[in-house]
C-alpha positions as CSV (number, residue, x, y, z in Angstrom):
1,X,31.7,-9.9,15.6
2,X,35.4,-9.3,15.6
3,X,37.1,-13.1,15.9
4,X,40.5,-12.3,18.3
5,X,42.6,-14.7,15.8
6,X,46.2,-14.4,16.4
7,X,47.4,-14.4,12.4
8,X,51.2,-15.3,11.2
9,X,53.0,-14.4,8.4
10,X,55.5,-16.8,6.6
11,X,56.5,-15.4,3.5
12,X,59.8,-15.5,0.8
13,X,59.5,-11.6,0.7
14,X,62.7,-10.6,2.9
15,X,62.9,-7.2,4.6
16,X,64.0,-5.1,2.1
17,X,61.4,-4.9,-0.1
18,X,57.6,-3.5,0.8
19,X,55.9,-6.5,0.5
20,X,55.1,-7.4,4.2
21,X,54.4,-4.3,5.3
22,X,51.8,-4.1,2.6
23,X,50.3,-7.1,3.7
24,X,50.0,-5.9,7.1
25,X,48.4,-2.7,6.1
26,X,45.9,-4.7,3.9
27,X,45.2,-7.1,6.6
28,X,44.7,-3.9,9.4
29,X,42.5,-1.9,7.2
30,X,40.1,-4.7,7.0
31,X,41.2,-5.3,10.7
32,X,42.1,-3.0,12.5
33,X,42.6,-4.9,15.8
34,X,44.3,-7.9,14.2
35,X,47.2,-9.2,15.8
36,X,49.9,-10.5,13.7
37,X,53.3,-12.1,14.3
38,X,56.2,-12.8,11.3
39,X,57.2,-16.3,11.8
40,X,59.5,-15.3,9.2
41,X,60.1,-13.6,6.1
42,X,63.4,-14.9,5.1
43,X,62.4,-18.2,3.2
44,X,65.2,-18.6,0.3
45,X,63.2,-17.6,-2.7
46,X,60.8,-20.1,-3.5
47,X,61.7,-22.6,-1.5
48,X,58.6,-24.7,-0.5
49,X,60.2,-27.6,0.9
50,X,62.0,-25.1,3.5
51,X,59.0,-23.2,4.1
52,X,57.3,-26.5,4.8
53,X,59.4,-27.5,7.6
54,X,59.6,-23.8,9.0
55,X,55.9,-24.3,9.5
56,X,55.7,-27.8,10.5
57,X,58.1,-27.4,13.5
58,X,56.4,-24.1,14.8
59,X,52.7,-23.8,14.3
60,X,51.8,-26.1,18.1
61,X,53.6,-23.6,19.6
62,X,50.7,-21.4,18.5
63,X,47.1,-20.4,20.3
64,X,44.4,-23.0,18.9
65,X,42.8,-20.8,15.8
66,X,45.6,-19.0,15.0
67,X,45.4,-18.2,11.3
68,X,48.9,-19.0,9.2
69,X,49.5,-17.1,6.4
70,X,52.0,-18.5,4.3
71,X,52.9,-17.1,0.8
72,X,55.9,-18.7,-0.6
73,X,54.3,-19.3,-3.9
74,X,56.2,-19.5,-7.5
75,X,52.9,-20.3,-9.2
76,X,51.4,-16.3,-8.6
77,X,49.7,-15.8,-11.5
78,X,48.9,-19.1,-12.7
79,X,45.7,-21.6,-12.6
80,X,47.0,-23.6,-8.9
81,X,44.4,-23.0,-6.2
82,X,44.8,-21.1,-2.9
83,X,43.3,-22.6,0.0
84,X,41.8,-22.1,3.6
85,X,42.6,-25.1,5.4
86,X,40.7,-25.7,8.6
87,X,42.5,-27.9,11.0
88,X,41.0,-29.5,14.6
89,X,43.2,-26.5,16.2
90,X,44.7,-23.9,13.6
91,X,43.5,-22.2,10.3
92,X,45.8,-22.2,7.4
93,X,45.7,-19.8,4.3
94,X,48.2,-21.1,1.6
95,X,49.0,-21.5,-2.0
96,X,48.0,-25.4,-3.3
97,X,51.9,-26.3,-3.4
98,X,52.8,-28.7,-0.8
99,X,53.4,-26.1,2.0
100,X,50.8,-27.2,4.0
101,X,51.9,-31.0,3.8
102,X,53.7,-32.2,6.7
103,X,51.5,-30.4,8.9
104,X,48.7,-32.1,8.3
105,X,50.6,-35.5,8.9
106,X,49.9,-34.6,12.2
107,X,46.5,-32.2,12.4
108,X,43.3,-33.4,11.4
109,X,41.9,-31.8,8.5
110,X,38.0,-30.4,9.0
111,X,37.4,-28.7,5.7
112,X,39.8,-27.2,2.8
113,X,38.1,-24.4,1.2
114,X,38.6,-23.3,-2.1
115,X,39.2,-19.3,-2.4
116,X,37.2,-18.1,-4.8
117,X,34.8,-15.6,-4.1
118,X,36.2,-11.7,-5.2
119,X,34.2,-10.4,-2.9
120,X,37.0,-10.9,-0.3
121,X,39.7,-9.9,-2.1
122,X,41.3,-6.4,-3.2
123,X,39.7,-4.9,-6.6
124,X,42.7,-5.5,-8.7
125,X,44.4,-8.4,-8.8
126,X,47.7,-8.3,-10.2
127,X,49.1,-11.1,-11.5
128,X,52.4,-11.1,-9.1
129,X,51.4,-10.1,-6.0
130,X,48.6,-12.4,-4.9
131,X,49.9,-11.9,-0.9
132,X,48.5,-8.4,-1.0
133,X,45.7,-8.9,-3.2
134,X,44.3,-12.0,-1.9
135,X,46.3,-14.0,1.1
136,X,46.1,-10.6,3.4
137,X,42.6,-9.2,2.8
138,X,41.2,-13.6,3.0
139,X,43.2,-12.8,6.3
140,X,41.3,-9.9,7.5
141,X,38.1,-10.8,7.0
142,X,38.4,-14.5,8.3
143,X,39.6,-12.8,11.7
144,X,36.6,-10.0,11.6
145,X,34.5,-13.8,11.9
146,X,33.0,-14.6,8.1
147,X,32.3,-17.9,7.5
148,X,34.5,-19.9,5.7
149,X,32.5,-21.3,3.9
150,X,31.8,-18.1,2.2
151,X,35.1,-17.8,0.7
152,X,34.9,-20.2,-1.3
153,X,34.1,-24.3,-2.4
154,X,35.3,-27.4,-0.2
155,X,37.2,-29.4,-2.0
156,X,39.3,-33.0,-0.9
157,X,42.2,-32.9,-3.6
158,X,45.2,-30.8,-2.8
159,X,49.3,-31.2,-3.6
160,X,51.0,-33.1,-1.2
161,X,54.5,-33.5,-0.9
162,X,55.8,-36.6,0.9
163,X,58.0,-36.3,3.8
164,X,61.6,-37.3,3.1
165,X,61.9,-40.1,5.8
166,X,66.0,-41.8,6.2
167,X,67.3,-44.6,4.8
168,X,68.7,-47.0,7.3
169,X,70.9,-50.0,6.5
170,X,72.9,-51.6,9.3
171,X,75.7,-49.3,10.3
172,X,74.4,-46.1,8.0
173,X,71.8,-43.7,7.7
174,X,70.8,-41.7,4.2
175,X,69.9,-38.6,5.5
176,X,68.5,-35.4,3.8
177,X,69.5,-31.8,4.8
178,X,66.0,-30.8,5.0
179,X,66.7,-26.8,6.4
180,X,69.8,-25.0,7.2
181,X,69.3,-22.0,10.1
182,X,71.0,-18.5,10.0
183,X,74.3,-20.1,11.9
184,X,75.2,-22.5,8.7
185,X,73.3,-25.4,10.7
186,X,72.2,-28.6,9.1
187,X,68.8,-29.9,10.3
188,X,68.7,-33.5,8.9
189,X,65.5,-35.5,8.5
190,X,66.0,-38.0,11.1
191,X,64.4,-38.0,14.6
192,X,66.4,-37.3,17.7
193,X,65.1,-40.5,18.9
194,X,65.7,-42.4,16.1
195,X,69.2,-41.6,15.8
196,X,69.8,-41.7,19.9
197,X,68.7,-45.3,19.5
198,X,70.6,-46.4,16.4
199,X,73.4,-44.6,18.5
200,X,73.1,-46.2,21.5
201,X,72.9,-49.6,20.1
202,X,76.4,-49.0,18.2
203,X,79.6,-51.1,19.5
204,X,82.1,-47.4,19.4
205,X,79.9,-44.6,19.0
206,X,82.1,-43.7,16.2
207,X,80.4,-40.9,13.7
208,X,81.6,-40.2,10.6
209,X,80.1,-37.1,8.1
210,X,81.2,-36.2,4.8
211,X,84.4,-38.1,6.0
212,X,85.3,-36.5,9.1
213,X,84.7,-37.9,12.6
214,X,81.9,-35.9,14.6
215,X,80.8,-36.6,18.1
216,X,77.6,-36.6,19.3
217,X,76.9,-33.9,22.0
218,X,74.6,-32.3,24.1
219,X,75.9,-28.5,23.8
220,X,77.9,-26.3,21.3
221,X,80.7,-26.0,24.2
222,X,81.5,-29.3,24.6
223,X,83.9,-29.2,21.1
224,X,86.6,-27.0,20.5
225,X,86.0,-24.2,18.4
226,X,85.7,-25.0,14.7
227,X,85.3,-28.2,15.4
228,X,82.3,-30.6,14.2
229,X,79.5,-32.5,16.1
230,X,76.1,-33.6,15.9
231,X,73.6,-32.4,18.3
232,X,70.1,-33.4,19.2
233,X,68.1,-30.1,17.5
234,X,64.9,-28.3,19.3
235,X,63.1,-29.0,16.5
236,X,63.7,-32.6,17.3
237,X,65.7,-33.7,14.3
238,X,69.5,-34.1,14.3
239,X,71.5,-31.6,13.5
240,X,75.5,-31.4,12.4
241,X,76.9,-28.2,13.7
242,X,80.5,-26.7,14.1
243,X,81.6,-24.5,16.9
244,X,81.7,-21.1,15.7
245,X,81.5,-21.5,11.9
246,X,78.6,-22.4,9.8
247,X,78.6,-25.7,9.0
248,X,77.0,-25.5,5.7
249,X,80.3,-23.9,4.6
250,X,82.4,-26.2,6.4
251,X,80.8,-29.2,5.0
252,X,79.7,-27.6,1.3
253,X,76.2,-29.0,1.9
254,X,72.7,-27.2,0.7
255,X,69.1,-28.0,1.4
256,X,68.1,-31.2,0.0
257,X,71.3,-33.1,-0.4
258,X,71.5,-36.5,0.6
259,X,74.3,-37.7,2.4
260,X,75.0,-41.2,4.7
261,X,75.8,-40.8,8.1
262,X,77.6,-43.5,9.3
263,X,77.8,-44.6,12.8
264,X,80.1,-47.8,14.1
């Protein structure tokens, strides 16, 4: 019996290559009624921490059982694992990395299964392109309803990579730019809360970023053009913006710098 399982795709690949629409196929031969959505396919190359927080601040907006498949995976080819995760709500297929970390900060983990078993996967593996020859068709046949169990063994052990919390002392907060959007954005670790109530609780309100004042503010508009300011984000982490210009450009920052943020 065909399992309607919505599946999405989060992958390093890009656009210009063929290596989504591959995946797709694989996936729609097996099943041909699967639905699938691309969360995105523009992860910098390898980036896991980045793909990380892409996934952690989208997959609740999701249908309970939706299937993520995410292959940003610089160990293709190598002895790490790839696993189907089965979460209280979501199913996650993923390379044994850290991807899959902050997630399950927050979901409750039922079973992590193992991949093993051939029998679910292409008949020749290559040793680069594990998406197509493994991730998709493990996608296909979960959502045409096999077991998971039959893909594999459970096992308890997998990479974890910590969440990068702030730094606060007094007056300043050690942040780390954890993703930076398409407009040049800076998505810092720290909570929109957190930083509304250190905020709030300051004598000026005066904001200082890589040494230049910034205000905070509740929309783009309310700065002049080119000019800085810090923002409450929707994927409720600060963010340091500038009207009109990237800010990663006007700042020189990257993903995974730390830099204080200072509030008097």
């Amino acid at each position: 019996m065909v399992r309607k399982n919505l599946i999405v795709l989060l992958t390093d690949f890009g656009l210009s290559d063929n290596y989504v629409g591959v995946m797709k196929g694989v996936i729609k031969k097996i099943n041909p009624s699967a639905d699938i959505i691309d969360l995105s396919n523009e992860i910098l190359p390898q980036s896991i921490r980045q793909a990380a927080f892409c996934l952690f601040t989208s997959y609740k907006y999701f249908p309970e059982k939706t299937v993520f498949t995410c292959v940003i995976d610089p160990g293709v080819g190598s002895n790490r694992k790839i696993l189907l995760v089965k979460t209280e709500n979501y199913y996650f297929i993923v390379p044994d990395n850290g991807i899959i970390s902050w997630v399950i900060e927050k979901e409750k983990i039922e079973k992590i299964i193992w991949i093993q078993n051939k029998k679910y996967f292409l008949d020749n593996i290559s040793n680069t392109f594990h998406g197509r020859d493994i991730f998709a068709p493990v996608t296909g046949w979960l959502t045409k309803g096999i077991n998971i169990n039959s893909f594999g063994k459970e096992i308890n052990n997998i990479v974890k990579i910590p969440f990068p919390k702030p730094k606060i002392d007094k007056n300043k907060i050690l942040c780390e730019i954890i993703y930076i959007d398409r407009f040049g954005n800076l998505i810092t670790n720290i909570e929109n809360s957190l930083f509304n109530s250190i905020y709030e609780k300051s004598n000026l309100r005066k904001i200082v970023f890589r040494e230049k004042k910034v205000e905070l503010k509740k929309s783009y508009d309310s700065v002049e053009m080119n000019q800085p300011l810090v923002i409450n984000g929707s994927h409720d982490y600060i963010e340091i913006s500038v009207r009109g210009k990237s800010a990663k450009e006007y700042f020189n920052c990257k993903i995974g710098q730390k830099i204080p943020i200072y509030i008097y």
